[in-house]
C-alpha angles and dihedrals in degrees: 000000000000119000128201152166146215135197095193146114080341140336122300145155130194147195119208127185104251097223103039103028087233120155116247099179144323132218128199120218142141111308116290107238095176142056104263126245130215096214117174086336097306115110108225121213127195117205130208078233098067098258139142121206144185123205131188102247096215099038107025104233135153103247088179142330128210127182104231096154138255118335135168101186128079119257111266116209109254099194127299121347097357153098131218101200111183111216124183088277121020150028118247128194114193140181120245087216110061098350094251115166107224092173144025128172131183109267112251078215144332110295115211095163144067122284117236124218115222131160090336095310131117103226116187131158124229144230088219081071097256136097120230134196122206142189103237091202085064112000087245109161112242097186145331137207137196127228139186096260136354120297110226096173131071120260119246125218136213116188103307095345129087128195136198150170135232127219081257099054108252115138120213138194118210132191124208106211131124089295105029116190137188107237118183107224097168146033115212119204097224136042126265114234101172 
């Protein structure tokens, strides 16, 4: 199944068969302001309006909705059974069951990128120019670099290492270890933009 969503003219998510493009069902909601997550078999939605919501993947339904605030990254799983959604201000970790925050932490910075799972750790980079690594089961901050831009892509990792790049173009290696550190190891010749 393909899943999709529309801002205009109003709210809607949809499901599609993957081999033949038909149309399974369609939901309407707020407007989806950001890209949707599949996260423990509940599709997550997050709305221009601020809010958080869980959909039955087969049916459609709205299981629950919360308004959290504005995000423009996907939901990242956060364990079992929960959601980390990362608004303009603050980080927000819900349950996939009823949609109850248990925990909510000021943002180091505005994500507008995936999260990427690594080790056990939530990385993200930031538009406020740092990277940041979380623990999903409580949003603690396990560490946070600076960098020479914001970083509006998600890192990649390879084994133990991430990497990253920054709006300007520098790519950096960074490796988690007790004293991570952000090391430019290239100069691109463009911006990059996503």
């Amino acid at each position: 199944t393909v899943y999709a969503a529309s801002s205009r003219p109003e709210g809607r998510v949809y499901a599609f068969r993957r081999d033949t493009g038909k149309q399974i069902w369609r939901t309407s909601t707020d407007p989806i302001g950001a890209p949707l997550a599949m996260v423990d078999g509940v599709l997550v939605g997050e709305t221009q309006k601020g809010g958080v919501l869980a959909l039955d993947p087969a049916t459609g339904k709205v299981r629950w909705h919360r308004r959290v605030g504005v995000a423009r990254g996907p939901a990242a799983a956060a364990g079992e059974g929960a959601v980390v959604v990362a608004t303009t201000d603050s980080l927000v970790r819900l349950t996939l069951a009823d949609g109850k925050v248990t925990h909510r932490v000021e943002s180091p910075g505005t994500v507008v990128s995936t999260w990427l799972t690594h080790h056990g750790a939530l990385v993200a980079g930031t538009t406020d120019s740092q990277v940041v690594s979380i623990r999903p089961a409580d949003l603690h901050r396990n560490w946070t670099l600076q960098v020479d831009a914001p970083v509006l892509s998600a890192p990649a990792a390879l084994g133990d290492t991430l990497f990253l790049a920054s709006r300007v173009g520098t790519v950096y290696r960074i490796v988690p270890d007790s004293a991570p550190a952000a090391e430019p190891i290239a100069t691109l010749a463009w911006p990059i933009t996503a």
